[in-house]
C-alpha positions, 0 to 999 in steps of 0.5 A: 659514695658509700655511707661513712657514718659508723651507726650506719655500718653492719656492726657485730660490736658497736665501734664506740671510738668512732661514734661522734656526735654529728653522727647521731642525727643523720643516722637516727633520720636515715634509720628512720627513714628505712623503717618507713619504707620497710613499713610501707612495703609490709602494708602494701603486701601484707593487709589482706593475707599478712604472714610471720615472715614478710609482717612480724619478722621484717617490722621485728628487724626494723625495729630492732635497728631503731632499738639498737642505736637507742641502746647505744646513745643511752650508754655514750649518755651515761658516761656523763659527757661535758660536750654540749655538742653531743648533749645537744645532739643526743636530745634531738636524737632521743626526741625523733626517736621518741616521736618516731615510736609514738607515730608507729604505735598509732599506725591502724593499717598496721594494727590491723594487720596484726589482728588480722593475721592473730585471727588466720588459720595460719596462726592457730597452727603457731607455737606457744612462741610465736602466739605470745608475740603477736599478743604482745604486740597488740597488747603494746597498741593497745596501750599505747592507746590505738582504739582511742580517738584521734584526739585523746591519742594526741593527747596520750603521746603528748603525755609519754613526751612530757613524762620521759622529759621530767622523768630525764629533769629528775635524774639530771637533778639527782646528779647535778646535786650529787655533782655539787655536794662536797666536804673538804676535810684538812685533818686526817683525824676527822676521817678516823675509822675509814679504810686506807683504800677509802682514804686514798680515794678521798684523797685523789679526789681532792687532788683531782679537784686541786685541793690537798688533803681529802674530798668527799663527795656523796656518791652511794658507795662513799656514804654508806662507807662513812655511815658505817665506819667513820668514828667521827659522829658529826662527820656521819650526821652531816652526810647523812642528812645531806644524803637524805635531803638530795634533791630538795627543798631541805639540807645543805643544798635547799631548794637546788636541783629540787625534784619535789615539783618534778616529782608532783608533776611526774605523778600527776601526769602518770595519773593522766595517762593511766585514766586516759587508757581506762585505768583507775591509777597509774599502778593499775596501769603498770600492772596491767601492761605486766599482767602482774596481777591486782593492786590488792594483792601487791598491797596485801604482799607487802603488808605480809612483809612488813609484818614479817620483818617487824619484829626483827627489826624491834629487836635489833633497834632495842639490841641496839640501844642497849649497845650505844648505852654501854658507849655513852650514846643516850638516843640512837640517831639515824646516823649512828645506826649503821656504824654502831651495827658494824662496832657491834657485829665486830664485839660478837664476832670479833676478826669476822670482818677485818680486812675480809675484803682482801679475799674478794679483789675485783680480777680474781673475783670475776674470774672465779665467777666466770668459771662457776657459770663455765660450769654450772651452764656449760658454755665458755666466758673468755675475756676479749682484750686490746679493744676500745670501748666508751671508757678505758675501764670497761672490759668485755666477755665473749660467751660462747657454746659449742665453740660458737659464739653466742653473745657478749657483756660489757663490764662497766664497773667503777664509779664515775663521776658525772656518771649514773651512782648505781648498779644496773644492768642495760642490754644493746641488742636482743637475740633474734634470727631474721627471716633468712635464719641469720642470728643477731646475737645478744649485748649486755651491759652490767653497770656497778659502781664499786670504787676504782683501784688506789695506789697499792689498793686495787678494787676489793669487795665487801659482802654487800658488794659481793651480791651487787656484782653477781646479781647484775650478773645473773642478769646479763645471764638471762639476756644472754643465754636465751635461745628465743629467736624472738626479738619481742621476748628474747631480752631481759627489758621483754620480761616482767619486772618480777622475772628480770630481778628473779635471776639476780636475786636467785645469783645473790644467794651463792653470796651467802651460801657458805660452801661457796664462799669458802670456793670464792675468797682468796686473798689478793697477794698470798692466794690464801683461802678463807676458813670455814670457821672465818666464813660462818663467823663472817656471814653470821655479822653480814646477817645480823642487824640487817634488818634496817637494810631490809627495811629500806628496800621494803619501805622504797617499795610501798612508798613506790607502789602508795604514790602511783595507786593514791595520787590524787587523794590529797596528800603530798608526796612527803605526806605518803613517805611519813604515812608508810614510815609509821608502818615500820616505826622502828625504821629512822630517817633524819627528820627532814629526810625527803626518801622519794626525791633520790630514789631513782627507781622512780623515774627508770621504768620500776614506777609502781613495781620496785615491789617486784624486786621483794616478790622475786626476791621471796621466790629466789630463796625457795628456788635455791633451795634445791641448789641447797638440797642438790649442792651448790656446784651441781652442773645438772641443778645450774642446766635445769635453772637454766632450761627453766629460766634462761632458754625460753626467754619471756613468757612463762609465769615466774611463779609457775617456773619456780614451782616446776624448778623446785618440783613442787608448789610453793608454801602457801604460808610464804605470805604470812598465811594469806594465799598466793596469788597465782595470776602474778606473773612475769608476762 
């Protein structure tokens, strides 16, 4: 009798409305179980002569199906389910995964046999290709501690179970916080200087939870509305020291949902297993398995960004305290400074900003993005309608090349409650082609968390919002367009973190390119197209005074990189976030904030690395330039960016892509006069 669970069918879409959870188990022990037989083949034929066909390719499938249905519960996960049946059952499936993968990396025979064939004659014959995946893989053994004795081996996989557990604890915490944090406003008064759309918002959520009037809960998108617009001062001080404190021992919740000692424990351990795998600490560790070069350069770069920034960043905080002078504010608090920065940019460039949101309506927006990418990459992005998918909002788009398909992405774009607060991209299957010359086409998934349609207001988007949208983007881009057949080196997870954020950083720059925004906006009702005059006054205000904004990212990036390279020296984790604070002293945080305890980043495999997202960043600029000199809608600029950084797939150095995209080296000053280090790269 044929096998009815739908996780077990040949799948081109996964079929998300009949996945239940009593599917979850028996589908993960029978995938399991296939890749053990597949396993046992290849070692019984394969030890002594090993070939790419019947070793690399056959584990590459087995493997494939393994990461696949990973990818599907951890989306099904992420709608933020309340059935305890499926909790229940996804954590027994997460953990025999989990196991699974570390009883594989620790298989000798199979290690061996790997080595083996690296070492053949056969192999000196490879492409470059196929010579990164076999060092890839052996590379994985090795860090997943294949040449350690048995016993450190068993301590090592009892290490990654108890970091992926607290790791879980910690994002767990973060939204359960979130979750229970809440101000019921009465008096439409309070809320004086809020969007209608963000009232509306407020208000449905209040409805939703039974109450009149206005609710608000901190996600990130409500907050940063209310730092920025609401005129009421008490209003702003509360949210953003709630937002500050989330998770710890300080603010409105103290001592709930208190990440501090999962964050202690997290790094404690991370330190652990770096030692343990001969690394002197946890960022030594995370650079190596990226071969992204040394924690001084890291080091170094950073303090070359700091020191860039910091006299912008003075000039804006005295600009700015003269500004609340002349309205009776004697001290700039934290909770000012984001609002007195959008009333200062609407006195300098008055009308820029009014109601500029109205041009960039969710629908049309997308739409015109898809046409740009149809053009500047030669393929076609059609949406496909009238299919059931985890939630009714998310929305698909079928790429396609030559009228053949070539991939899709799933749009899951609204925030949620009980859901993730931030933008991000996942992907559901790599790209590869099996031994019989089959392609399994790539999925991705782009997450954002803009705030749903109101009655009478749908989804519009800020500038800032802008840039979220078409940097996850650009990065479902990359995982869909390769043309590597590599299981191992086709998806955007293979590649460094330096060259997974390069394509969306390189997509954020259109955002801010003046021709193309003046292409990009029309309003929603009239189809009215913006005017140059309104485009350069509105980039000039999105500019100015975005140097704390600036600051934010580069401050989370040191205190990322300064916990994993310093635990252990004594210090506690508030401890490092108040040493690297002083380093931007013109940067204010609420007194009691605790920055580490909601930064994310720390627990969604960046530990160590948020600095990549800065680097690429750097790159990004310089890399844009020849869309600047070329024109911002040249097709042959977008063919050769995307020949350079979407078809391989991963394995090129990022710097030495750039450097032969722009068709010169990079400035050795983009470092403050400090010399680039060219061993970063994105293997």
């Amino acid at each position: 009798m044929p096998d009815t669970n739908p996780l077990l069918q040949h799948w081109t879409l996964p079929p998300w409305p009949a996945i239940r959870a009593e599917h979850l188990l028996p589908a993960i022990n029978s995938i399991i179980a296939d890749h053990r037989r597949i396993m046992a083949q290849v070692l019984a034929t394969q030890l002594e002569h090993p070939g790419w066909d019947d070793l690399v390719l056959s584990i590459d499938e087995a493997d494939a199906r393994l990461s696949e249905f990973r990818s599907i519960l951890e989306t099904l996960s992420m709608v933020g389910s309340d059935d305890a049946d499926w909790l229940v059952e996804s954590t027994k499936a997460h953990l025999a995964i989990n196991q699974y993968r570390s009883e594989k990396n620790r298989n000798r025979p199979l290690y061996e046999a790997y080595q083996r064939l690296t070492q053949s004659s056969i192999a000196a014959n490879f492409d470059e290709s196929r010579k990164i995946v076999l060092t890839r893989i052996l590379r994985k053994f090795r860090q997943s501690g294949i040449d350690l004795p048995t016993a450190q081996q068993q301590e090592l996989a009892r290490l990654n179970l108890e970091i992926g557990g607290l790791e879980s604890v910690f994002l767990t915490q973060l939204e359960r916080w979130t979750e229970t944090w809440s101000k019921r406003v009465d008096d439409i008064a309070q809320l004086a200087g809020l969007s209608p759309s963000m009232k509306d918002h407020l208000a449905r959520t209040a409805r939703e939870a039974g109450h009149d009037g206005w609710l608000i809960r901190l996600d990130q998108n409500t907050c940063q509305h209310i730092l920025k617009y609401a005129e009421n001062r008490a209003l702003r001080e509360e949210c953003c020291v709630a937002y500050a404190t989330r998770a710890s021992d300080q603010g409105p919740l103290a001592g709930r949902f208190d990440n501090g000692p999962v964050l202690t424990k997290l790094l404690a351990l991370r330190q652990q297993k770096a030692r343990l795998l001969g690394h002197k600490n946890a960022a030594q560790l995370s650079l190596a398995k990226s071969r992204a070069g040394t924690t001084a350069w890291v080091r170094d770069f950073l303090e070359c960004q700091v020191a860039q920034l910091t006299p912008t960043l003075e000039q804006d905080a005295k600009q700015l305290a003269a500004f609340a002078r002349q309205r009776g504010i004697d001290r700039v608090q934290p909770w000012d400074e984001d609002f007195l920065a959008e009333q200062w940019r609407q006195q300098q460039f008055p009308g820029a900003l009014d109601n500029l949101r109205d041009y960039f309506a969710f629908d049309g927006t997308l739409r015109r993005l898809c046409l740009f990418c149809e053009r500047m990459f030669g393929i076609r992005i059609v949406e496909q309608v009238g299919g059931k998918h985890w939630h009714e909002d998310v929305r698909l788009l079928e790429i396609s090349e030559h009228e053949q398909v070539i991939g899709y992405i799933y749009l899951d774009p609204f925030h949620r409650d009980n859901a993730a607060d931030f933008a991000g991209t996942s992907t559901l299957r790599n790209r590869r082609i099996n031994a019989e010359g089959r392609p399994a086409l790539p999925i991705a998934v782009l997450y954002s968390n803009f705030t749903p349609a109101t009655d009478g207001h749908p989804c519009r988007l800020e500038l800032s919002e802008l840039r979220v949208l078409f940097h996850e983007f650009g990065h479902c881009l990359q995982h869909v367009l390769t043309r590597s057949p590599h299981h191992t080196l086709s998806g955007i997870q293979q590649l460094g973190h330096e060259a997974a954020e390069f394509s969306g950083q390189l997509f954020e720059q259109w955002c801010q390119s003046r021709e193309f925004v003046l292409w990009l906006g029309a309003h929603f009702q009239t189809g009215e197209r913006l005017s140059a005059a309104r485009v350069d006054a509105a980039l000039s205000a999105t500019e100015a005074h975005s140097s704390r904004q600036q600051a934010l990212i580069l401050m989370g990036a040191i205190i990322d990189f300064e916990l994993h390279a310093t635990h252990g020296d004594g210090r506690s984790v508030e401890e490092v976030c108040a040493d690297v604070q002083r380093t931007m002293a013109h940067l204010q945080l609420p007194d009691s904030h605790r920055f580490a305890n909601g930064f994310d980043y720390m627990v969604t495999q960046y530990d160590a690395s948020v600095y990549a997202y800065v680097w690429s960043g750097a790159l990004a600029q310089e890399a844009f330039k020849r869309f600047s000199r070329d024109w911002e809608f040249n097709a042959q600029t977008g063919r050769a960016f995307r020949e350079t950084f979407f078809a391989p797939g991963a394995g090129r150095p990022l710097l030495e892509a750039v450097e032969a995209f722009v068709g010169q080296p990079i400035s050795e000053e983009l470092c403050v006069g400090r010399p680039i280090n060219r061993r970063v790269t994105s293997d």
